[in-house]
TIKOLTOR-921328 format. One record per residue (C-alpha): residue number from 1; residue in three letters; x, y, z. Coordinates in nm, 2 decimals. Layout:
BEGIN
{NUM; "Ala"; {X; Y; Z}};
...
//
This chain:
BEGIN
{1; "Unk"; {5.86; 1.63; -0.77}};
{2; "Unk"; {5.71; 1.74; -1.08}};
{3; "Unk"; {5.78; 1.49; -1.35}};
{4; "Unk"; {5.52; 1.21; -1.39}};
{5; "Unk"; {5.79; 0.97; -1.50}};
{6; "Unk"; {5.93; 1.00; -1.14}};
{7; "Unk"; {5.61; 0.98; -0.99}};
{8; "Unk"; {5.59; 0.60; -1.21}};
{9; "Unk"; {5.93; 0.48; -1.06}};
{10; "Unk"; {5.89; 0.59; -0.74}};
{11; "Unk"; {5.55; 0.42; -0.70}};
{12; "Unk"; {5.68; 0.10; -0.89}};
{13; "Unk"; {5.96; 0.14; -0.62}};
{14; "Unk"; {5.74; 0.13; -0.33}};
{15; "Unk"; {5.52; -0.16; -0.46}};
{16; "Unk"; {5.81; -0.36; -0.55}};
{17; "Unk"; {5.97; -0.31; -0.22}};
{18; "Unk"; {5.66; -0.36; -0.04}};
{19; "Unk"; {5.60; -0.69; -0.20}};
{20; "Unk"; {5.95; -0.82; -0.16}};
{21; "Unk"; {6.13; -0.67; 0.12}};
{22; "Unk"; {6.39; -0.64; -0.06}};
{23; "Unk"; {6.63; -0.32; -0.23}};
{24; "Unk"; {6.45; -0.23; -0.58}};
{25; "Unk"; {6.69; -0.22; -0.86}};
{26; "Unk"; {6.65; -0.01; -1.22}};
{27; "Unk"; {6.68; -0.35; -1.42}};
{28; "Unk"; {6.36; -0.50; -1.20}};
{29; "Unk"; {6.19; -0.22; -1.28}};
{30; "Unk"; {6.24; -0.19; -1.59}};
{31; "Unk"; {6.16; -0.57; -1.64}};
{32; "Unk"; {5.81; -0.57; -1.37}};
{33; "Unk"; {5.68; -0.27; -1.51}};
{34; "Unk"; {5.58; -0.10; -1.84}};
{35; "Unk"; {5.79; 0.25; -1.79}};
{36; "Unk"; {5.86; 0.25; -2.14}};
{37; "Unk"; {6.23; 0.38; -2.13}};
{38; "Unk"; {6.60; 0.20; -2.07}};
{39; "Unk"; {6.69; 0.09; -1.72}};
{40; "Unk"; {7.01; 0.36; -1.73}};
{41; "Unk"; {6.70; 0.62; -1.80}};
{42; "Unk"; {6.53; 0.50; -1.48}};
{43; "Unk"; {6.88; 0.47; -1.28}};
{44; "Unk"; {6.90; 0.83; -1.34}};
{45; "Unk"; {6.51; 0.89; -1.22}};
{46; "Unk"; {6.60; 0.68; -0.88}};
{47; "Unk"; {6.92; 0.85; -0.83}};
{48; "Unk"; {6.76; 1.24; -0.86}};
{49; "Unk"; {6.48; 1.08; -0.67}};
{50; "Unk"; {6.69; 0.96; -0.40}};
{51; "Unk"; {6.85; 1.30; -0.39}};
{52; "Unk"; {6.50; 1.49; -0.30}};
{53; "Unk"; {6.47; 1.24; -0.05}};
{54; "Unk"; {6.19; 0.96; -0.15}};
{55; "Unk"; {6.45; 0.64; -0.17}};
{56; "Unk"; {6.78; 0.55; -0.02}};
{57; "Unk"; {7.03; 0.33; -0.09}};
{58; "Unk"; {7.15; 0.08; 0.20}};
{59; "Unk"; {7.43; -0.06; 0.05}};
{60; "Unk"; {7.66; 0.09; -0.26}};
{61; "Unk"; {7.57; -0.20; -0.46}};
{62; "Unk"; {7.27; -0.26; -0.36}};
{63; "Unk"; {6.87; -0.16; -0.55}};
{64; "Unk"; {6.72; 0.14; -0.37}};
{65; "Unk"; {6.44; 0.14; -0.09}};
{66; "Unk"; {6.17; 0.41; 0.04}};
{67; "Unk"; {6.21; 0.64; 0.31}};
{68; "Unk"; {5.92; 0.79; 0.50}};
{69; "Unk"; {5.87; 1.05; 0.27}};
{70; "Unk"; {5.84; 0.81; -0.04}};
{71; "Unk"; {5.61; 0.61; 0.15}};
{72; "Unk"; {5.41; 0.88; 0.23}};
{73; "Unk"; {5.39; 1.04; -0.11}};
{74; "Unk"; {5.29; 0.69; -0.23}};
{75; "Unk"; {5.00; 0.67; 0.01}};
{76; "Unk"; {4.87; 1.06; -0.08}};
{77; "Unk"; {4.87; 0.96; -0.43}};
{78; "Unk"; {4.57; 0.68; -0.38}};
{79; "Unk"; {4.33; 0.89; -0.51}};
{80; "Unk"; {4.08; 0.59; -0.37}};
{81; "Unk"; {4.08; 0.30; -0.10}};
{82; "Unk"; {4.01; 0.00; -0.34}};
{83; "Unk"; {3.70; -0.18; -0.25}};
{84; "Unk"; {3.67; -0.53; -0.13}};
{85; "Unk"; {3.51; -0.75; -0.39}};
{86; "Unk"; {3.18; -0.91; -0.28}};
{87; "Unk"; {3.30; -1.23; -0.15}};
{88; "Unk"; {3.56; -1.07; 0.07}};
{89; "Unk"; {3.26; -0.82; 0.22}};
{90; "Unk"; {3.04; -1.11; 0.25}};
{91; "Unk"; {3.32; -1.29; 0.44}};
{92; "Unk"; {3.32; -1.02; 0.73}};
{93; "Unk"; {2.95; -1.00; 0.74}};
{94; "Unk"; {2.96; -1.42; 0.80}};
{95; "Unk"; {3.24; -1.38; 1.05}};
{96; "Unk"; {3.12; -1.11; 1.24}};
{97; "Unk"; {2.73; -1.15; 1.18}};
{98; "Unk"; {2.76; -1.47; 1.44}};
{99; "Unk"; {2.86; -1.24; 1.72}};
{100; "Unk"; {2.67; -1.30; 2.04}};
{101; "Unk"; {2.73; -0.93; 2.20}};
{102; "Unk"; {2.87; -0.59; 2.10}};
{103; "Unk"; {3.18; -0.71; 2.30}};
{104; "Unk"; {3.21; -1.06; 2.12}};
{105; "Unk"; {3.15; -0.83; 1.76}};
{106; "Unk"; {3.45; -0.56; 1.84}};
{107; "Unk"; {3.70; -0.91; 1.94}};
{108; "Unk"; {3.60; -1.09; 1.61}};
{109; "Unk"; {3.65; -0.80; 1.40}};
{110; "Unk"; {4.00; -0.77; 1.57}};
{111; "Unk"; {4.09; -1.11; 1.46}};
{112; "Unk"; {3.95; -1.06; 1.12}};
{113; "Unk"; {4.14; -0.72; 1.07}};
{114; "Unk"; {4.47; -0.95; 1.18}};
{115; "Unk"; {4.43; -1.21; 0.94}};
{116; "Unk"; {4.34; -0.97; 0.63}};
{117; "Unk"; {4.62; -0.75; 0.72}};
{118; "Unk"; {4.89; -0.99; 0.89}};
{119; "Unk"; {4.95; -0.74; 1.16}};
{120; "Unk"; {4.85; -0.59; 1.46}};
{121; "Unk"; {4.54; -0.52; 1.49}};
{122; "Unk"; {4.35; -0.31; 1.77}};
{123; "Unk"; {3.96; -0.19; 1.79}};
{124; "Unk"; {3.83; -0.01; 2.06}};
{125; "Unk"; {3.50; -0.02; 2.19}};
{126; "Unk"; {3.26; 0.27; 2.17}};
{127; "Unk"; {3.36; 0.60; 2.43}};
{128; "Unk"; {3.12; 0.68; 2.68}};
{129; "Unk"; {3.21; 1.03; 2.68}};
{130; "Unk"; {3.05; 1.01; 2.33}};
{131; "Unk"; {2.74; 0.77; 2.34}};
{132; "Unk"; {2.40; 0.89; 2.40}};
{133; "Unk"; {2.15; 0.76; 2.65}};
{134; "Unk"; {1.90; 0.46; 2.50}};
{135; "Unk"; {1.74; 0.36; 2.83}};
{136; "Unk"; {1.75; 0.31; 3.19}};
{137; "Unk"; {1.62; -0.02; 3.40}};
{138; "Unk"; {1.59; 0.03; 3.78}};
{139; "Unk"; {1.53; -0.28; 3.99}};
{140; "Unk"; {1.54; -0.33; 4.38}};
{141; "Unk"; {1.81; -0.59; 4.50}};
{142; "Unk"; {1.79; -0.55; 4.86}};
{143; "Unk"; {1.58; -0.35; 5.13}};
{144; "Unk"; {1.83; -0.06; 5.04}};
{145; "Unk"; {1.96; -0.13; 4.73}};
{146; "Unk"; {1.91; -0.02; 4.37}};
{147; "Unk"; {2.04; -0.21; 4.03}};
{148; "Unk"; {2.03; 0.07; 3.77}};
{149; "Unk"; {2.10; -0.09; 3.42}};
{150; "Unk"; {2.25; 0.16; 3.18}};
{151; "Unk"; {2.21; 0.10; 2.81}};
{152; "Unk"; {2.38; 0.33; 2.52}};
{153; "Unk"; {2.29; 0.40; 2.16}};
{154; "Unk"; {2.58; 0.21; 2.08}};
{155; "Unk"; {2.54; -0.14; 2.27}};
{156; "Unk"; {2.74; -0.01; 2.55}};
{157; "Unk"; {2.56; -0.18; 2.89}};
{158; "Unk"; {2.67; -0.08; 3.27}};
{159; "Unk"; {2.53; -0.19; 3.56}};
{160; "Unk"; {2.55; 0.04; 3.89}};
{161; "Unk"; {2.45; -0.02; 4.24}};
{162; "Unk"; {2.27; 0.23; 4.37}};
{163; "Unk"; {2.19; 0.27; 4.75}};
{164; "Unk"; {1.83; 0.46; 4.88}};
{165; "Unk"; {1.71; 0.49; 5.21}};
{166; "Unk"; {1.37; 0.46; 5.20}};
{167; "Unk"; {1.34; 0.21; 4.92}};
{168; "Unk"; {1.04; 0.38; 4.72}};
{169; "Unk"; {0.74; 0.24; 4.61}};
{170; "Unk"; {0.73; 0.00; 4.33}};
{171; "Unk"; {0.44; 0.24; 4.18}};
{172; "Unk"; {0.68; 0.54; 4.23}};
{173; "Unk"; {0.98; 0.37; 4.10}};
{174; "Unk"; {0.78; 0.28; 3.76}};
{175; "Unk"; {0.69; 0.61; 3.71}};
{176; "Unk"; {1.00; 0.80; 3.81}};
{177; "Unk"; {1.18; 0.53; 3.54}};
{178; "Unk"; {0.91; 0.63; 3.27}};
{179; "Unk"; {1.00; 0.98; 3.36}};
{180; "Unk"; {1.32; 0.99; 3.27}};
{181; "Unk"; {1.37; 0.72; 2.99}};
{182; "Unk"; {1.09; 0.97; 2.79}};
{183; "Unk"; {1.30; 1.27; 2.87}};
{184; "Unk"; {1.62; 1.15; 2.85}};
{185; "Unk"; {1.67; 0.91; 2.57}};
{186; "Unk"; {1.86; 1.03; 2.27}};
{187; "Unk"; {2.06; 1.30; 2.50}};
{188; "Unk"; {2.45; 1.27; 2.61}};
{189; "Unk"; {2.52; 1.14; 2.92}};
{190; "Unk"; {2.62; 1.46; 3.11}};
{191; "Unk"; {2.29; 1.62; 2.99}};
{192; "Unk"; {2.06; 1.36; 3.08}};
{193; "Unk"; {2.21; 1.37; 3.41}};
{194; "Unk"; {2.13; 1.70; 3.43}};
{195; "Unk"; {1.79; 1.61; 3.33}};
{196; "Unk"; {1.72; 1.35; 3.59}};
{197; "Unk"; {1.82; 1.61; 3.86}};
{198; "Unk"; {1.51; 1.85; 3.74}};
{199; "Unk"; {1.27; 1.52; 3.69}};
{200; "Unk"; {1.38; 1.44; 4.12}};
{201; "Unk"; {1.25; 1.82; 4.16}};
{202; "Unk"; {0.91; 1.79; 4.06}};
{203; "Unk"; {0.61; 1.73; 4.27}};
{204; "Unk"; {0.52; 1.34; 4.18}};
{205; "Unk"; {0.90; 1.29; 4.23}};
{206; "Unk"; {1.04; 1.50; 4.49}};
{207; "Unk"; {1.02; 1.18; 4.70}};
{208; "Unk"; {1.31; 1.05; 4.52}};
{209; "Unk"; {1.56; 1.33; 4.48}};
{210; "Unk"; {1.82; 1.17; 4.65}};
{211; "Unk"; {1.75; 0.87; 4.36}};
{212; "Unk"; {1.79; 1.13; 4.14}};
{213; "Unk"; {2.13; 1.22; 4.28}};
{214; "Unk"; {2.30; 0.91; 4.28}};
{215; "Unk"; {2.16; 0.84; 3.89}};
{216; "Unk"; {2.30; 1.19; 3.81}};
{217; "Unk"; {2.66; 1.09; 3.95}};
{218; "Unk"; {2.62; 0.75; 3.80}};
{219; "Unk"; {2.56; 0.93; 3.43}};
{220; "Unk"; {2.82; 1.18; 3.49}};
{221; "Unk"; {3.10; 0.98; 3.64}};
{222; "Unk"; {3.06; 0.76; 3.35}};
{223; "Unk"; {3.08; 1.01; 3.07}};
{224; "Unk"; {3.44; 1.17; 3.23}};
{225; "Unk"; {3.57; 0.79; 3.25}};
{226; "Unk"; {3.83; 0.78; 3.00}};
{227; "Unk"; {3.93; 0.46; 3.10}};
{228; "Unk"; {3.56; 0.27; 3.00}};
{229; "Unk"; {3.67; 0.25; 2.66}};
{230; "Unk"; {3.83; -0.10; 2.64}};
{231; "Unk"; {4.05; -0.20; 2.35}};
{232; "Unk"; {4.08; -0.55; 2.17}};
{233; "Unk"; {4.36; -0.64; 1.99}};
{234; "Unk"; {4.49; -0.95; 1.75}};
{235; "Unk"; {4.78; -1.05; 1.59}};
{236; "Unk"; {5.06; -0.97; 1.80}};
{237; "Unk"; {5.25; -1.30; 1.81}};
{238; "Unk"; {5.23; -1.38; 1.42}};
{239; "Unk"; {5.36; -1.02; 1.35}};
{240; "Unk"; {5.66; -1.11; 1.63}};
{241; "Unk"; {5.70; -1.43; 1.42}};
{242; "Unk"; {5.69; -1.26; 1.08}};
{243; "Unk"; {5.91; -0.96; 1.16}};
{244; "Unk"; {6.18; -1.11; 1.40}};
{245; "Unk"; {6.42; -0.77; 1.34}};
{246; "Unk"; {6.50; -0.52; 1.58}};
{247; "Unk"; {6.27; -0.28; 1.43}};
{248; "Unk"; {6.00; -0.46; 1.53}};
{249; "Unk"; {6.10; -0.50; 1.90}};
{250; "Unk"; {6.03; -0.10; 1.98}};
{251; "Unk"; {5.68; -0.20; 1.81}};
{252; "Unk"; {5.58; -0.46; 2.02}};
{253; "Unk"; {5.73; -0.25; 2.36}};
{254; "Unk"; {5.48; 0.03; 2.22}};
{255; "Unk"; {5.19; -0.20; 2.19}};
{256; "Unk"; {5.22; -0.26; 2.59}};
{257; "Unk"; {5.14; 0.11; 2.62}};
{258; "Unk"; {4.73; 0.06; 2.58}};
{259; "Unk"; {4.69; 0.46; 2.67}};
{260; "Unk"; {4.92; 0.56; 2.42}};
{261; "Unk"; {4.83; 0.37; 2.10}};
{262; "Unk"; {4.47; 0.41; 2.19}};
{263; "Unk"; {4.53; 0.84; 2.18}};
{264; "Unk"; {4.72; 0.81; 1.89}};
{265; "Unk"; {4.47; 0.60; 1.69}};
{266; "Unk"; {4.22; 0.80; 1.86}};
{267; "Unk"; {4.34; 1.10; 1.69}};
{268; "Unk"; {4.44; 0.99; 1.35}};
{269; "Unk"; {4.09; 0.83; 1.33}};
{270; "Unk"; {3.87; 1.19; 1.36}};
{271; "Unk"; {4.09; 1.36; 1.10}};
{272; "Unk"; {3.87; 1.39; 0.80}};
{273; "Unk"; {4.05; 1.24; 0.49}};
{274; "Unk"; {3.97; 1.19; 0.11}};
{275; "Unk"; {3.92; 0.83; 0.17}};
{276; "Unk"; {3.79; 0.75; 0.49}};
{277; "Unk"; {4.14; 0.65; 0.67}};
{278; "Unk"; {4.41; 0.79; 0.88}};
{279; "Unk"; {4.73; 0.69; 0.81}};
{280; "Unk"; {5.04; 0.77; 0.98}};
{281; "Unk"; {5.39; 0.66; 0.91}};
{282; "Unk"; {5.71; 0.68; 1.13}};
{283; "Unk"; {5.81; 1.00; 1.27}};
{284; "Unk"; {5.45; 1.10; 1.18}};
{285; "Unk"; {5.33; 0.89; 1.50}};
{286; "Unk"; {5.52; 1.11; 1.74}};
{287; "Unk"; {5.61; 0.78; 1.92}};
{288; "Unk"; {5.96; 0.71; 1.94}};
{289; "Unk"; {5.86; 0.29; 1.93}};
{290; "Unk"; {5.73; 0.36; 1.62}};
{291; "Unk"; {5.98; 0.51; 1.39}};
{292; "Unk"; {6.02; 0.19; 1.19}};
{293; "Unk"; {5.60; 0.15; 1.22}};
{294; "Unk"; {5.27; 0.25; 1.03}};
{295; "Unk"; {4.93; 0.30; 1.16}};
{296; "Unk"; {4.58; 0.29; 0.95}};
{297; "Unk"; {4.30; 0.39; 1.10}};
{298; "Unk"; {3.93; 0.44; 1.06}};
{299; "Unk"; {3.64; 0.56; 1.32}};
{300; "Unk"; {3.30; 0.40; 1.30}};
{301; "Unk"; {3.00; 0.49; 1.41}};
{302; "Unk"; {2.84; 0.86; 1.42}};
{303; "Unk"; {2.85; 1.08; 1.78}};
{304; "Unk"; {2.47; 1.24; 1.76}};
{305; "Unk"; {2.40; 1.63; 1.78}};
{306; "Unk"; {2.20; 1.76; 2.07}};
{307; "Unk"; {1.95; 2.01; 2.08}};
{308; "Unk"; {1.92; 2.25; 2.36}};
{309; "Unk"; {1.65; 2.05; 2.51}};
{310; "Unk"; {1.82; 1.73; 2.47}};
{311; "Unk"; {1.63; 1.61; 2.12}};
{312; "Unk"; {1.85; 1.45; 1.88}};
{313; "Unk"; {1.88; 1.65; 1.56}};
{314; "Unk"; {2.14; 1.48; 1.34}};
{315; "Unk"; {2.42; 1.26; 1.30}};
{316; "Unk"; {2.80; 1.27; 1.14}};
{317; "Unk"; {2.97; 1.40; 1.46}};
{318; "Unk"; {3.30; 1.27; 1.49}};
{319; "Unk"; {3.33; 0.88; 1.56}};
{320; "Unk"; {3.23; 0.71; 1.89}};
{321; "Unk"; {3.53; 0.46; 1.85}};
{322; "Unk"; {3.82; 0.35; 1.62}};
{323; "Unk"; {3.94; 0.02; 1.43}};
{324; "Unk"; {4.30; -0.01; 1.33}};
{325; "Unk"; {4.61; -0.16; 1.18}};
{326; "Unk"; {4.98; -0.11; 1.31}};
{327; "Unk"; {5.30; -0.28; 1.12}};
{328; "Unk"; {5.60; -0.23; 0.97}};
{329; "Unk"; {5.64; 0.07; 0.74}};
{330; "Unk"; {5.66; -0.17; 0.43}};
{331; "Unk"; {5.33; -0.32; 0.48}};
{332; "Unk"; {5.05; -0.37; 0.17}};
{333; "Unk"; {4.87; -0.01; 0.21}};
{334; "Unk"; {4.62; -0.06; -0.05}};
{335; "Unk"; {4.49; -0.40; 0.14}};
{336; "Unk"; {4.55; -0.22; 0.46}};
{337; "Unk"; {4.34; 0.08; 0.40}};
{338; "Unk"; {4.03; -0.11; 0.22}};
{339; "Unk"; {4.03; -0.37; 0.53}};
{340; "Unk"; {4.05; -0.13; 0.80}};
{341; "Unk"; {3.74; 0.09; 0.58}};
{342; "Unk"; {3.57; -0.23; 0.57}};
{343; "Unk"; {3.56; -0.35; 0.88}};
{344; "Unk"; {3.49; 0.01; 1.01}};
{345; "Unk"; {3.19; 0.03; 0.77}};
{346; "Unk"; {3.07; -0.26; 0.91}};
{347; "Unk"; {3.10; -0.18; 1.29}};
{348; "Unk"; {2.92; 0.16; 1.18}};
{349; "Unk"; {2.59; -0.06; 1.01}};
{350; "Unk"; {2.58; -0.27; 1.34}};
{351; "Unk"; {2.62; 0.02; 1.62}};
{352; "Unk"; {2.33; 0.19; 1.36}};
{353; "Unk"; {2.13; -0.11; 1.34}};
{354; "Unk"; {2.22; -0.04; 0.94}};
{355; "Unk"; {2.22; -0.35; 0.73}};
{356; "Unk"; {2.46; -0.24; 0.47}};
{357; "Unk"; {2.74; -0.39; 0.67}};
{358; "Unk"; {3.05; -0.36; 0.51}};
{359; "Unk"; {2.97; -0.22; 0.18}};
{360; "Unk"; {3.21; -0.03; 0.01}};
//
């Protein structure tokens, strides 16, 4: 599509239909929107544009509607994601600055996302498999028994029972904990398991190499786990309400499928756009239950680069976790997009200890 003109009614199309759910007609359009010709002008512009495949008709008599493509097109051409204004950004900073825990932050922002967006919702909680190590607490429990407390760059905390026989010295422990938090912190969790195998080597701590062992399978057990990253999600029931159709029922079956939504948004959410934010639409899922669905999605947080011996040396990897939006195909891009950024922004300036929040 080359003419501008058609690029105007197409747009005025999809912002029409999106805020009525209802078949666009020329004489609307003409009346809604400054196109500056006759409504039998634009008729002809939705008709040729209907016949290159960016509307349909559902009915003869009836106004026109988008189709994937259209929709798509629409969503390419914001050049930007609009920002909040101020009191909307200082709303999710309230809401979400009252959290209690990394887990209690990732549940409110699903809730907020849900009520900005009036849809589905669903935020995932930071990947192992790409946190790095911030420190490790060992403490006895039992003549045998070990409590190693596992703590992540990005909140993440794990707790694994560990079982020695001899339990070593308090004065050993110490040091064989000072050891490794000074060596390891900063590094992936499959290197500073490697790591804390060579620190149960050396000669103060060759006393504790079987230790060493079990914390090395601990670390490395947890970074293949594909199934630690947990996924909150809001706003199920009021889209069920909102959208009653049978479109929607294919959604909701999809939302049940945890593993595949959370690949999907996965995905779309380490694909480096313009704007900050994935967007997928229909067909474009690859998910037959969501033909008649979008998705909008954003990553937060920054996976950190390694040196060779372990030293961080810069940040901007690919995301350690997503926030996202799922709903109909019809649903308010522009609000969609800016929320999901938003609250993604936010996530990012908490898991960074960053005070810029949710700036836009």
């Amino acid at each position: 599509m080359t003419q501008s003109r058609r690029m105007l009614v197409l747009r005025a199309v999809v912002e029409d239909y999106i805020r009525s759910q209802e078949p666009v007609g020329s004489t609307s359009l003409t009346r809604n929107h400054h196109l500056g010709v006759s409504s039998a002008t634009v008729r002809n512009d939705m008709a040729a544009l209907e016949d290159e495949g960016y509307l349909i008709q559902p009915h003869t008599s009836a106004g026109r509607v988008p189709t994937e493509k259209g929709y798509r097109y629409f969503v390419d051409r914001l050049a930007t994601v609009v920002p909040l204004s101020p009191a909307q950004r200082r709303a999710i900073g309230n809401f979400l600055g009252g959290s209690v825990s990394l887990e209690d932050t990732l549940q409110r922002a699903a809730r907020l996302l849900a009520r900005i967006t009036g849809q589905v919702a669903v935020v995932a909680s930071p990947a192992l498999s790409k946190s790095t190590l911030r420190h490790i607490e060992i403490v006895p429990v039992s003549m045998n028994k070990l409590l190693a407390v596992i703590i992540t760059d990005t909140g993440r905390v794990a707790q694994h029972t560990l079982e020695v026989r001899p339990l070593p010295s308090t004065d050993l422990l110490t040091s064989f904990s000072e050891t490794i938090n000074a060596r390891c912190s900063g590094q992936s969790l499959p290197l500073a398991a490697k790591t804390i195998i060579t620190v149960g080597t050396t000669v103060e701590h060759g006393e504790l190499s079987t230790l060493a062992e079990a914390l090395s399978s601990t670390l490395a057990s947890m970074a293949e786990d594909e199934q630690a990253t947990d996924m909150y999600m809001a706003g199920t029931s009021k889209l069920a309400h909102q959208h009653s159709g049978t479109e929607m029922a294919p959604l909701l079956d999809a939302l049940e499928e945890q593993v595949v939504i959370m690949r999907l948004m996965n995905s779309l959410s380490e694909e480096v756009t313009e704007t900050g934010v994935g967007v997928a639409i229909g067909s474009e899922t690859h998910t037959p239950e969501l033909m008649h669905a979008s998705v909008v999605t954003s990553g937060y947080g920054h996976t950190n680069t390694t040196a060779s011996d372990g030293s961080t040396t810069a940040q901007g990897g690919k995301p350690v976790a997503f926030v996202g939006s799922i709903g109909p195909t019809h649903m308010d891009y522009v609000t969609t997009m800016a929320a999901v950024r938003a609250v993604a922004r936010y996530l990012t300036g908490i898991i960074g200890e960053d005070t810029t929040g949710a700036d836009s």
